[in-house]
Structures are given as C-alpha cells and as structure tokens.
N, C-alpha and C positions, 0 to 999 in steps of 0.2 A: 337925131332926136336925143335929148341929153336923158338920164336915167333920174327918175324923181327918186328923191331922198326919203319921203314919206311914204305911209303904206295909208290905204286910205281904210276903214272900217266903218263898213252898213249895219246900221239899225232897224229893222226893219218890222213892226207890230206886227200881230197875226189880225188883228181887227181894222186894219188898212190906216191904223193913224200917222200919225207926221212922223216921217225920215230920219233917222238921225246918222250922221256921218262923225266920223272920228277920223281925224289924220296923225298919225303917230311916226312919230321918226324912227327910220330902221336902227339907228343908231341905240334906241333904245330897246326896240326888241330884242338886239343884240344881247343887250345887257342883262334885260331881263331871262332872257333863255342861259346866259351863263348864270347869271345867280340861283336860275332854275335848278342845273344841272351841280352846280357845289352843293346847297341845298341836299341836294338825294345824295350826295358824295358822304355829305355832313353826319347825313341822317343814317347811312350803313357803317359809317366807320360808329357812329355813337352805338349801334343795336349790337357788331361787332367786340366794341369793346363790353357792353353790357355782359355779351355773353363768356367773354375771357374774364370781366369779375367773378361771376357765378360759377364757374370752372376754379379761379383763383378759391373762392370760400369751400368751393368744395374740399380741393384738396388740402387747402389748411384744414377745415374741420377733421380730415381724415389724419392729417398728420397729427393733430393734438390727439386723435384718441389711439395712433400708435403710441405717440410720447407718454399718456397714460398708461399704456399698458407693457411700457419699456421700463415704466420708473415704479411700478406694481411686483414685474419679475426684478429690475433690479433689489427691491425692499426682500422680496423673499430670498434672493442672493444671498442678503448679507444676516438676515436672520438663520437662513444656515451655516456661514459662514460664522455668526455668533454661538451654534448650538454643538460646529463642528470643534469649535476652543474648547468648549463645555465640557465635550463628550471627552479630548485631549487632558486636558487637566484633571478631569476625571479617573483618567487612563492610569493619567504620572502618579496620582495620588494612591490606587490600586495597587501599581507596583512598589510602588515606598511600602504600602502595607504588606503586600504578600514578600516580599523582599525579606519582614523579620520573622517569616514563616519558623525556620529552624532554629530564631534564638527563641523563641515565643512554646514554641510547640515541648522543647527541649525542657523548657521550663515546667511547663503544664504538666510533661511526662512524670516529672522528678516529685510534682506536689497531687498526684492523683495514686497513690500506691495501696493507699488506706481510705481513701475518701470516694465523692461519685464521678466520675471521670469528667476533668475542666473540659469545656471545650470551645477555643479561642475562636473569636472574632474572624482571625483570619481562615479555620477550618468553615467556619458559616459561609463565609464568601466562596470558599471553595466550591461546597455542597449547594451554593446556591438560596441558602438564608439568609437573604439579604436585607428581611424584612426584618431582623431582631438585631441588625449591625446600627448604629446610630450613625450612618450614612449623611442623613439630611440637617442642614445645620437649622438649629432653629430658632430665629428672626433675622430678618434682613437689620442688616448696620457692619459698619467697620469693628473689628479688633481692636478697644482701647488699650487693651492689657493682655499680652501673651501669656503661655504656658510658663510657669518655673516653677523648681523645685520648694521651694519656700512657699508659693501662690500658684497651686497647682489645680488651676484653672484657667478660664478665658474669662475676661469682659465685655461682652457686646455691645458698642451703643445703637441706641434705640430708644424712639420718642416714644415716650409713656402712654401706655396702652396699647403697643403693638402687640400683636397674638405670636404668642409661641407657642412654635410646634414641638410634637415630640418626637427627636429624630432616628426612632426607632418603636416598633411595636415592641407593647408591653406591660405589664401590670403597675399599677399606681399602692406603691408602699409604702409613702409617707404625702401628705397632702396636710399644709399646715403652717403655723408662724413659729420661726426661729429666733434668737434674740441676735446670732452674727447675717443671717441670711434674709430677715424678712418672712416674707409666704414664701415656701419653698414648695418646690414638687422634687420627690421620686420615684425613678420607672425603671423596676428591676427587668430586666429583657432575657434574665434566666443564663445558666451557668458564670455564675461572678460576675455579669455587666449588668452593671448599673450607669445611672445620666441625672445629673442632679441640676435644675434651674432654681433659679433663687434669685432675689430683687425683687419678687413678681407685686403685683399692686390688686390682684384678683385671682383667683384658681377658678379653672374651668372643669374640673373635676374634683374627685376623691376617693379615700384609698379605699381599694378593691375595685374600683373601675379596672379595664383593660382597656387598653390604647394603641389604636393602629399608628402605623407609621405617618407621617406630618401632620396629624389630627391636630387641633388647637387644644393647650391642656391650662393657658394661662395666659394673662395679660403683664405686661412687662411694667416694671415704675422706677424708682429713684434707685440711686446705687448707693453703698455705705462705702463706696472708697473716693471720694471726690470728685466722682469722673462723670459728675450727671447720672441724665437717665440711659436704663441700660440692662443688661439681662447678666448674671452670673450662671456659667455653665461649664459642669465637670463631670468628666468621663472615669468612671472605677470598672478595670477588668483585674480581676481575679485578685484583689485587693490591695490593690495599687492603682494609682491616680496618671493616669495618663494622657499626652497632647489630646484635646478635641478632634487641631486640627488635621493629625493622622488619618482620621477619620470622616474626614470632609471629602466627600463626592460631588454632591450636589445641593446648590444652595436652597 
C-alpha cells in the first residue's frame, strides 16, 4: 500500500453542518513547520540582541559619566597645577626680595640714627605684615614699559576703565589730577612706602580714606606716553623709587 503524500484535514461544525475536508501536501507542512521553527529562532535572537542593546546603552551611559568625571578631576589637576606655578613664582620672587635683606636693612640702619626707625618691606614680610607690602599687582595687562632709572616706573596696559587695585593696605594721601600723571592716587602704607597709580580716568576714593589690600581705588584710562591705554605704577620705599616688579607676588 503506497504512503499518501497528502495529509487529509476535517472540518467539522458543532451545529452538524456540512464537512469540509482539506488535503494538504506534507510537503508543505514540512515547510511550514520549518518557517515555524526559524520564525521563534528569528524572534529570540531579535529579544537577545534587544537586550545586548540595552546592556550596550547602559554601559556607554555609564562610561560617559566616568569620562565626565575623569575630565572634571583632570580640569581641577591642572588648576592646581596652575596655582602650584603661582605659589613657585611667588616663592622665586620672596626670595629675590628677602635675598636684599642685609643690603636694605644696612641701609635702613645707617639712615634711622636721629629719625623713627625705617622699617623695610622686607622686615614686614619677615614679621608677617604682609598686608602693608604692595604684594598684589594692580590691574591685569602686560608690562608695556619696565623699571629704569630715568622712568622709574612700570606701564600697565589695560583697556580703559579697568579697576585698580591697591596692592597694599593703606591711607589715601593724595587723590586728584596732575598735569604729568592725570588722576593720580597715593597710598602711603607707613614707614617710607608709598605706591603711586596714575593714568587713571576716575578715582574711587579720597584722601584720608584707608584702603585695604586689592580694594578697587580707581578706574584706569589713556596713557600720556604713546602706549594707549593703560595704568602708571610706582613703588617709593624710603625715598627712592623702586622695581614694582620686586614686589610682585601675586597678580
């Protein structure tokens, strides 16, 4: 008896209506059971990979917010790493100063015999007055014009109306317009130092004020030496006119 190729399928109502038969070729059940079967194949590898995306975004999310907070500590790295120059430079500049402790102090000795005893810049640093040393430079801008003996001062440039500080506490002894200087400010910081800005386009004080150290005491304007705008600033200890930048710790 040979094997039929078909598979026969009854139709059968529940209300006794007419029969329906279906003959279908096994050849096709075949088929369709293997499409069945790749089908659920299809369908786990898709839920599969769905869920290695979701794993994927995870771990990228997570890795972006170490890479935030790897480029957060590196930023604070290198603002220490900017603060630890600061504090070096500052260092070098200290010992340049205390360095002319015994031509300075020797001098002071020799002109205090008869008068109130001087007492230098560098003995303030010693003792720890640091607040009456002109330490702090005041305005931000490049050095157009150094220290010399002929022009013994500095240049600051600096766009008009920057605030200048006063880079040492101290009384306000002159506040007023010059005919070589413009507005000028002076801040006597007691025993012979004084700090004289000039150029200035506005005064933010006047004399007899007292002025803490980087207080704002003026706004800055045009220079009378060619050189734009810009701030003139000179340092007098004990009646001589000395580098600023000796004196430059911090800007």
């Amino acid at each position: 008896m040979l094997k039929s190729n078909r598979i026969t399928l009854l139709v059968i109502p529940e209300e006794g209506g007419k029969t329906f038969e279906v003959k279908v070729p096994r050849l096709l059940l075949w088929f369709a059971g293997l499409c069945s079967i790749a089908l659920c194949g299809l369908l786990a590898q898709g839920v599969r990979s769905y869920l290695d995306v979701r794993d994927l975004d995870r771990t990228i999310l997570r890795l972006e917010q170490d890479k935030a907070l790897l480029e957060e500590e590196v930023a604070q790295i290198d603002q220490l790493e900017e603060m630890l120059i600061r504090l070096k430079h500052s260092n070098d500049q200290l010992r340049v100063i205390l360095g002319e402790a015994q031509e300075l102090d020797a001098e002071s000795s020799q002109s205090s015999i008869d008068k109130i005893p001087y007492i230098s810049s560098i003995q303030r640093l010693r003792w720890g007055h640091v607040q009456t040393v002109p330490t702090v430079w005041p305005t931000r801008g490049p050095v157009l014009r150094s220290f010399s003996v002929d022009l013994p001062s500095v240049f600051i440039g600096a766009v008009v109306g920057s605030l200048v500080r006063g880079s040492a506490a101290g009384e306000v002894v002159r506040a007023g317009y010059d005919e070589r200087l413009g507005f000028v400010v002076v801040l006597d910081h007691g025993n012979g130092l004084r700090t004289e800005y000039g150029y200035n386009t506005r005064l933010l004080v006047a004399v007899g004020d007292y002025v803490l150290k980087g207080q704002s005491i003026s706004l800055s304007g045009e220079g009378r030496e060619s050189r734009g705008a810009g701030l003139y600033y000179a340092v007098e200890e004990d009646g001589q006119f000395r580098d600023p930048m000796l004196y430059k710790l911090w800007m």
